[in-house]
C-alpha positions as a Markdown table, in Angstrom:
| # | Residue | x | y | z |
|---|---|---|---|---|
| 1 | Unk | 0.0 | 0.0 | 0.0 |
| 2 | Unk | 3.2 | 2.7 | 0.7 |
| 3 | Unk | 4.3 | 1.3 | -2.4 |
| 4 | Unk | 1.4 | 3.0 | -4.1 |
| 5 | Unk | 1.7 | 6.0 | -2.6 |
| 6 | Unk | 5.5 | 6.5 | -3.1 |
| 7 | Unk | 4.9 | 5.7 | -6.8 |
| 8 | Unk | 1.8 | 8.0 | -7.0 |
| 9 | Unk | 3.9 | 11.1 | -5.5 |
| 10 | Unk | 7.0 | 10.1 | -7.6 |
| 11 | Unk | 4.7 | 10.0 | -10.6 |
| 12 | Unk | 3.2 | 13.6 | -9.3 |
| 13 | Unk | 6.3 | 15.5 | -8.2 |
| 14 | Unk | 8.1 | 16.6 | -11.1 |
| 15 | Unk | 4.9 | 18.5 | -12.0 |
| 16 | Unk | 4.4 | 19.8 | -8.3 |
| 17 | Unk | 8.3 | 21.4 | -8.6 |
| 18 | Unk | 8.4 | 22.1 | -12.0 |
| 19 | Unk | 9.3 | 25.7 | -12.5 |
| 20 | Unk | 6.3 | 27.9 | -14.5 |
| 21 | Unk | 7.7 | 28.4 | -17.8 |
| 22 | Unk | 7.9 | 31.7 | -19.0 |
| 23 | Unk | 6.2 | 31.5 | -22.6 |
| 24 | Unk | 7.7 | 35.2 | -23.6 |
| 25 | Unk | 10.7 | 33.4 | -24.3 |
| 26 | Unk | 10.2 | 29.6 | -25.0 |
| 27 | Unk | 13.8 | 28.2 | -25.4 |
| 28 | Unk | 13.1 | 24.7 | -27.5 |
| 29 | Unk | 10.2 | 23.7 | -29.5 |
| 30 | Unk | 8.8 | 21.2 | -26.6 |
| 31 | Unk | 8.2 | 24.9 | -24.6 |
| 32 | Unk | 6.9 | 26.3 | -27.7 |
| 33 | Unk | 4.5 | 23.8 | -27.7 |
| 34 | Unk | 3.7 | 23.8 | -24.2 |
| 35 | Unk | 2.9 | 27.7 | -24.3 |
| 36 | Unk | 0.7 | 27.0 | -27.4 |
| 37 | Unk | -1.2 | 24.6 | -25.4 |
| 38 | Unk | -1.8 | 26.9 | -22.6 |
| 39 | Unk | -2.5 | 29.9 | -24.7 |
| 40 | Unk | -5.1 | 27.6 | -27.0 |
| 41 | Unk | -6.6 | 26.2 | -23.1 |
| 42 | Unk | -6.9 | 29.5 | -22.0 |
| 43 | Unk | -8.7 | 31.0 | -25.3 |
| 44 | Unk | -11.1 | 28.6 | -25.4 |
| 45 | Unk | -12.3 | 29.4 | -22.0 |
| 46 | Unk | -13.1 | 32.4 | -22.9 |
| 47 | Unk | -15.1 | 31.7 | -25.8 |
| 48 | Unk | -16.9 | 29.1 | -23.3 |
| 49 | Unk | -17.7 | 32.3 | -21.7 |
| 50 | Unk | -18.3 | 34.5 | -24.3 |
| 51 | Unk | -20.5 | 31.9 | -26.1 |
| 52 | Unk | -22.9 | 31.3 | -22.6 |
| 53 | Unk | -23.2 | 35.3 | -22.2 |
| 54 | Unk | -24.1 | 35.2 | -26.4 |
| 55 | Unk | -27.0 | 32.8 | -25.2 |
| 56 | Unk | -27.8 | 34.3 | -22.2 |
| 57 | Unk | -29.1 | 37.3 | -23.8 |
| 58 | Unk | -31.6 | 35.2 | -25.8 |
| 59 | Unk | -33.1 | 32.5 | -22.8 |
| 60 | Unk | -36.2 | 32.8 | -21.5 |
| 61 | Unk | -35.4 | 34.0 | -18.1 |
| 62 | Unk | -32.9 | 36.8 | -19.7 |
| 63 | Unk | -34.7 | 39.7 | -17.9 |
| 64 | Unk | -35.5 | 42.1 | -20.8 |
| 65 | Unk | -37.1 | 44.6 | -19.1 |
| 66 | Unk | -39.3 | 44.9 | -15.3 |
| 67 | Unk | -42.5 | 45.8 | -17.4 |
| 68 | Unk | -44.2 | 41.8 | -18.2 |
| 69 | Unk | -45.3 | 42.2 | -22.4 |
| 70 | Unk | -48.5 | 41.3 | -23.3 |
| 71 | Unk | -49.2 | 37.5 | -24.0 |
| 72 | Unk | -49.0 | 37.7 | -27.4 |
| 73 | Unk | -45.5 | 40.0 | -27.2 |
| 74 | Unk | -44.2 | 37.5 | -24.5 |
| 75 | Unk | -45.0 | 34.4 | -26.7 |
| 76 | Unk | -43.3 | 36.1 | -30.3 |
| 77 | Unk | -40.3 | 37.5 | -27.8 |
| 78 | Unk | -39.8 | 33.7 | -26.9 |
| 79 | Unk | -39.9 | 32.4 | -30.5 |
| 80 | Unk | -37.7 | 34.7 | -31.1 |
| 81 | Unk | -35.5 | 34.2 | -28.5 |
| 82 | Unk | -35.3 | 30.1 | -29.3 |
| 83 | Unk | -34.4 | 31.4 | -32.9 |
| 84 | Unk | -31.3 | 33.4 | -32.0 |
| 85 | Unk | -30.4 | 30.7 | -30.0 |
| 86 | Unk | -30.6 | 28.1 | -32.7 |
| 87 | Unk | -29.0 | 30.4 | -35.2 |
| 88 | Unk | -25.9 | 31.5 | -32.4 |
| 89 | Unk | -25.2 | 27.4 | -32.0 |
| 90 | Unk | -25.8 | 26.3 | -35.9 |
| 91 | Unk | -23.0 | 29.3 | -36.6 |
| 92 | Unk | -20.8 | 28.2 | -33.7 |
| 93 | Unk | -21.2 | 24.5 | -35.3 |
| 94 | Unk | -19.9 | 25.5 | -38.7 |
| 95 | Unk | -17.5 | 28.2 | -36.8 |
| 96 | Unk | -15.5 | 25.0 | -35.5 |
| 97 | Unk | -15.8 | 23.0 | -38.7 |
| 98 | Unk | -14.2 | 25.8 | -40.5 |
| 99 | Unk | -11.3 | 26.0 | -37.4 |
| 100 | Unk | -10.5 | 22.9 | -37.8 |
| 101 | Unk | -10.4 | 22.8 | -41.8 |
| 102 | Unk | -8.4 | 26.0 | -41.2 |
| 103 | Unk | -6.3 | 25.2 | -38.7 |
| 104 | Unk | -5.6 | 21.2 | -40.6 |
| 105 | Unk | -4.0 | 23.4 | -43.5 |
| 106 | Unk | -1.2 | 24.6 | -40.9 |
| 107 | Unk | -0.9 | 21.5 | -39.8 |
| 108 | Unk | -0.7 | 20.0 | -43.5 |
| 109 | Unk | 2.2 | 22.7 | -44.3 |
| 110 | Unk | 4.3 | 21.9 | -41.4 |
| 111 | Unk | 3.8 | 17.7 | -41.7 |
| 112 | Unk | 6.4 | 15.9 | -40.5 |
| 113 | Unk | 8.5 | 19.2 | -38.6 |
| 114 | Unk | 8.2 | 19.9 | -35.1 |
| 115 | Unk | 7.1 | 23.4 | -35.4 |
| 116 | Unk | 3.4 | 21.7 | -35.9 |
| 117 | Unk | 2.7 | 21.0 | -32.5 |
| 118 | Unk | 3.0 | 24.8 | -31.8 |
| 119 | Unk | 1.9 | 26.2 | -35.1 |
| 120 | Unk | -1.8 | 23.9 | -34.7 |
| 121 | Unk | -2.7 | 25.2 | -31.1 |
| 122 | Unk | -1.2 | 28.7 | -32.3 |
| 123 | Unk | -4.0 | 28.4 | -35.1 |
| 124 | Unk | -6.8 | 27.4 | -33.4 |
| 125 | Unk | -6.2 | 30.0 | -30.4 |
| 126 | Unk | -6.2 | 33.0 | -32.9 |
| 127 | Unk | -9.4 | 31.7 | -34.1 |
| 128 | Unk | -10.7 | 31.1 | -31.2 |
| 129 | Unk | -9.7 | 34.8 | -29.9 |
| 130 | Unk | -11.8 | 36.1 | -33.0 |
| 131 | Unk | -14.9 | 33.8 | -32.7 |
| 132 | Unk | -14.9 | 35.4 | -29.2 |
| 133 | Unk | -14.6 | 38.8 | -29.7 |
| 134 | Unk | -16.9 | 38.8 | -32.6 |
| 135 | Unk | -19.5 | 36.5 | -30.2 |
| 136 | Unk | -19.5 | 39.3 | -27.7 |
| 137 | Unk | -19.5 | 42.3 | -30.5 |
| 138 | Unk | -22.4 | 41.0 | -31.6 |
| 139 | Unk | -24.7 | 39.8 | -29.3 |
| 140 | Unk | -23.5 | 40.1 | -25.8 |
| 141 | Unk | -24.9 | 43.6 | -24.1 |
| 142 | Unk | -22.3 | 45.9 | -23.1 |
């Protein structure tokens, strides 16, 4: 049962004391990639965010206003509502086909070198940076 343990924490430790790297300055490709990762990780939980406040201002309980509309207002502001939120997903849908399409071009000029596994993530976390900003341009209220 120690035997488990020590190999757990042995297994663990290099990450505990590994130094952060500083990704102003990667010196090898390996820390290139690394900082690619964690820029690409760190993109994409923004446009998790951005994406949920796009929806947010279209869901039914999205308070629009302290005056209650009239039934027939309140039921066309709903269909409405369900539409923006079906058009903001079916664009997100072809948004991360056409990242990926993108994004496999990179990876198809670099095949074979190592600079791929930075240039990919590098890719995707520009897009990903746009599709954001534009999410929140357009349909996030300021």
């Amino acid at each position: 049962m120690y035997q488990l343990l020590i190999v757990g924490f042995a297994l663990r430790a290099p990450f505990i004391s590994a130094p952060k790297l500083d990704c102003s300055k990667p010196n090898s490709s390996a820390e290139q990639a690394q900082c690619a990762d964690q820029e690409l990780a760190a993109t994409e939980a923004d446009l998790k965010e951005a994406l949920s406040g796009a929806l947010q201002q279209y869901s039914e309980s999205a308070a629009k206003d302290d005056t209650p509309l009239p039934k027939n207002e309140d039921q066309e502001q709903r269909q409405y509502d369900t539409r923006m939120r079906r058009a903001i997903l079916a664009s997100h849908k072809a948004w991360v086909q056409y990242r990926a399409a993108a994004c496999n071009s990179i990876a198809k000029m670099y095949d074979g070198g190592t600079i791929a596994a930075s240039a990919v993530p590098s890719c995707q976390a520009a897009l990903t940076r746009e599709r954001a900003k534009f999410l929140r341009d357009y349909f996030v209220e300021k």
